[in-house]
C-alpha positions, -999 to +999 in steps of 0.1 A: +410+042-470+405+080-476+396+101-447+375+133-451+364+164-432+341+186-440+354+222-435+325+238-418+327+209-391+362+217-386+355+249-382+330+240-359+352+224-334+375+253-336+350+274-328+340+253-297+374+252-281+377+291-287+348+298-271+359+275-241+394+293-235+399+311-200+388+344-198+417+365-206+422+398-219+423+392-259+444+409-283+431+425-316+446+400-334+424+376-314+394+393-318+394+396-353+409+359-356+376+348-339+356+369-357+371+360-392+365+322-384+326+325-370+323+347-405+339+316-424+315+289-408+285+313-412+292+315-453+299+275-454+266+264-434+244+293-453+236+270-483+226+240-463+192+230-449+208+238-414+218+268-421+179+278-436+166+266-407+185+285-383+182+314-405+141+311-403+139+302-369+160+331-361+138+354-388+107+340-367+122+354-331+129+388-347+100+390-360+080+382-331+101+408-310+093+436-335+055+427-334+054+432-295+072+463-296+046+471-322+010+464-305+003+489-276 
């Protein structure tokens, strides 16, 4: 029996659990830990059909928002 993970969902959960920390003053370190990680997950779940729809829905929001700032 093999087990397998797939590393975005891994990432995934690690995200999660950093997110639910205590609020606490963070280090650099920290920061750019986090940062590194989120930048990780975005590159993984990119090329998936997931990923293409978050990416459209989010293309669909900013595109509504520049249209009202557009029309007087």
């Amino acid at each position: 029996m093999v087990l397998t993970i797939d590393l975005a969902v891994l990432l995934a959960i690690i995200i999660f659990f950093l997110w639910r920390r205590a609020v606490k003053p963070r280090t650099r370190l920290d920061t750019g830990m986090t940062m590194a990680v989120v930048l990780v997950f975005g590159v993984l779940i990119a090329p998936t059909a997931f990923g293409h729809g978050i990416m459209n829905a989010v293309g669909d929001v900013a595109q509504g928002i520049s249209h009202v700032g557009a029309n007087p």
